[in-house]
C-alpha positions in Angstrom: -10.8 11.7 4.8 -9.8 8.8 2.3 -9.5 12.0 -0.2 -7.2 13.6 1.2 -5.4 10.7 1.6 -5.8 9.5 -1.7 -3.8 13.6 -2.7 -1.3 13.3 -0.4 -0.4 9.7 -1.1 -1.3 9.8 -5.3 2.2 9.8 -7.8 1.3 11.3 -11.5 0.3 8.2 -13.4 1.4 7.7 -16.8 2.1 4.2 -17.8 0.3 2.1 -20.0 -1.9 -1.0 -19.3 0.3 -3.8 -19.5 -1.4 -6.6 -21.4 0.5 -9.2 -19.1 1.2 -9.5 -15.7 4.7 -7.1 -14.9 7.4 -7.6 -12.7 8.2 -4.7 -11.0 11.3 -3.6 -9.3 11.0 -1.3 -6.1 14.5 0.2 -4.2 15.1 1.8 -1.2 18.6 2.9 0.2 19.0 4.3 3.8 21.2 7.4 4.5 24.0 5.0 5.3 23.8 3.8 1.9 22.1 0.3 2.9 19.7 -0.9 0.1 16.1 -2.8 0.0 15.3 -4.5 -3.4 11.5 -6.3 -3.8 9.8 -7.2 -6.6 6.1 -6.9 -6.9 4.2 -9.1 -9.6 1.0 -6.9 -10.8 -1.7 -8.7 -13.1 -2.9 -8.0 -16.4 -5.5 -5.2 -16.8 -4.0 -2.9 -13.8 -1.8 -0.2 -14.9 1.3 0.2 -12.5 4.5 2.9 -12.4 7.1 3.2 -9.8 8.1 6.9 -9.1 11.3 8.1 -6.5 10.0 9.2 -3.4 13.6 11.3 -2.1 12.9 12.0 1.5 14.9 12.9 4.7 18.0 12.2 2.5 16.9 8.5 2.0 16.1 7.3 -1.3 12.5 5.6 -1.7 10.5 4.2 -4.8 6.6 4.0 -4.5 4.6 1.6 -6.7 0.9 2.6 -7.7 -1.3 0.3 -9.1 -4.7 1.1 -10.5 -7.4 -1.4 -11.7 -9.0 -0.4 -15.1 -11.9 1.1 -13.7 -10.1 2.9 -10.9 -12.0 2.3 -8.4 -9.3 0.4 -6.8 -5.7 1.9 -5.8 -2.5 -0.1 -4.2 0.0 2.1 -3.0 3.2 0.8 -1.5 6.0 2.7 -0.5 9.2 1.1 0.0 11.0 2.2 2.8 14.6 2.3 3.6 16.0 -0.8 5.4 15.6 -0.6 9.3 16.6 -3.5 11.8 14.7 -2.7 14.6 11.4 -0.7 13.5 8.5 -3.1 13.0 10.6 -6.7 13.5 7.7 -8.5 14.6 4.1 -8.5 14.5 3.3 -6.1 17.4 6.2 -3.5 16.0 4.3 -3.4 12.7 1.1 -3.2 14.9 2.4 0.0 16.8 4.0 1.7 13.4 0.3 1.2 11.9 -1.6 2.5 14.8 0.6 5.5 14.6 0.0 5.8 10.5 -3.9 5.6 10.7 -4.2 8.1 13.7 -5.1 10.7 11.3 -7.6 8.9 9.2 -9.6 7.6 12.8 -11.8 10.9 13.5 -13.4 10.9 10.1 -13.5 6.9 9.9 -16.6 4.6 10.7 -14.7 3.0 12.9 -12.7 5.1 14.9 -10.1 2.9 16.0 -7.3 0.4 14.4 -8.6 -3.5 14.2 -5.2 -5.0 13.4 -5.3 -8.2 11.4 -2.4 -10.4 9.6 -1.7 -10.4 6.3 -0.8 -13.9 4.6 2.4 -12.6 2.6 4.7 -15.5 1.0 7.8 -13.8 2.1 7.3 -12.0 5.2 4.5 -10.8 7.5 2.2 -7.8 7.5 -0.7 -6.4 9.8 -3.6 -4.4 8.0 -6.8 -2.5 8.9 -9.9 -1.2 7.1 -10.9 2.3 7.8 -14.4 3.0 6.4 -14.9 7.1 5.1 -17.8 8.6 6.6 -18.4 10.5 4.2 -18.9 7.7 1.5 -21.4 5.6 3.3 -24.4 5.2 1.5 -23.6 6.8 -1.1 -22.9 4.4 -4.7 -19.4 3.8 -6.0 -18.0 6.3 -8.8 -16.1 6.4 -11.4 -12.5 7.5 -10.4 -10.3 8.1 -7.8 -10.7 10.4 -4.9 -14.1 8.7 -3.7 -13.3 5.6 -2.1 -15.5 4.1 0.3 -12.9 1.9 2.2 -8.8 2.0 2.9 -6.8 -1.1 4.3 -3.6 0.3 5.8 -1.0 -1.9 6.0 2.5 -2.6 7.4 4.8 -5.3 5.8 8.1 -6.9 6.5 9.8 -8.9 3.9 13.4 -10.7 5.3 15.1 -9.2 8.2 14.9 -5.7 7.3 12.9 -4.4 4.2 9.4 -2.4 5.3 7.1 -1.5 3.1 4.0 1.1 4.0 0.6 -0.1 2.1 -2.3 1.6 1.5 -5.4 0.4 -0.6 -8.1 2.6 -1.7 -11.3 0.3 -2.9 -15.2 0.0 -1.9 -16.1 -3.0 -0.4 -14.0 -5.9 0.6 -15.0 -8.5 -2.2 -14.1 -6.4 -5.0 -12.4 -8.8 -7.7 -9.9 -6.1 -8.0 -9.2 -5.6 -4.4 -8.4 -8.8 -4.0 -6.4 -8.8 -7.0 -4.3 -5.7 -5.2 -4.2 -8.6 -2.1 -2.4 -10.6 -4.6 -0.1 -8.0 -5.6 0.9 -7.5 -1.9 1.5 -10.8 -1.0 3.9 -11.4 -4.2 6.5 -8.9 -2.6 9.1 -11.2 -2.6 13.4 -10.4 -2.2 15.0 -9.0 -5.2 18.4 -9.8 -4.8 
């Protein structure tokens, strides 16, 4: 499951490991021509690139971030603005339910456990989904074999969403938490 999610979410890498924490600049701009502008703060010792996403006419930018090892993976997707899609708490609930449903049949847990996210600019609701097919079975080297993904939806201000997905393997991973951090710098840009 979390393999095929790590292909069909993964942007080619290719930029080097910054020796100090970067700002980094993500855009979004709707078909109307209404733009999103955040900035994500990722620490030293994760390598980051943010790649145009063009879909549906819309102009998005994702941000991956990998720790050194790789065994963790932040993915966030800007998307273009929208006023009414996710403007509270139980609208970012639904529009997660509705992302995981493909992951549940090959998760541990089968269903969506929302929880909040503490972000300092906005709010967000998450979920773990644990691979079957990874339990038991020790951590490796690389992507594509991650044990666990958090799903997460984000608002920052009235109308920026963001999708995030993190690919780690347990929940006290020093860089998980570090990719935590990363999501709850998304502050304004603009």
């Amino acid at each position: 499951m979390l393999r095929l999610a790590v292909l069909l979410l993964s942007v080619a890498a290719g930029a080097a490991e910054p020796a100090k924490p970067q700002e980094l600049p993500l855009t979004s701009t709707s078909l109307a021509g209404k733009a999103s502008h955040l900035v994500a703060t990722v620490p030293a010792g994760f390598s980051a690139v943010v790649k145009p996403m063009p879909k549906f006419g819309s102009s998005l930018e994702t941000l991956m971030v990998d720790s050194a090892d790789q065994r963790v993976r932040l993915i966030i997707t800007l998307l273009p603005p929208n006023d009414f899609l996710g403007r509270d708490a139980a609208g970012l609930e639904k529009t997660l339910r509705a992302n995981c449903a493909p992951f549940l049949k090959e998760s541990v847990e089968g269903k969506v456990t929302p929880f909040p996210l503490q972000l300092k600019h906005g709010i967000g609701v998450a979920t773990f989904l644990t691979d079957k097919a990874e339990v038991g079975k020790p951590a490796t080297q690389g992507p594509e074999h991650y044990k666990l993904m958090t799903n997460a939806m984000i608002r920052i201000g009235d109308a920026t969403l963001a999708t995030v997905t993190i690919f780690h393997d347990t929940k006290e991973q020093a860089d998980y938490l570090a990719a935590i951090k990363v999501v709850a710098s998304l502050r304004p840009d603009r």
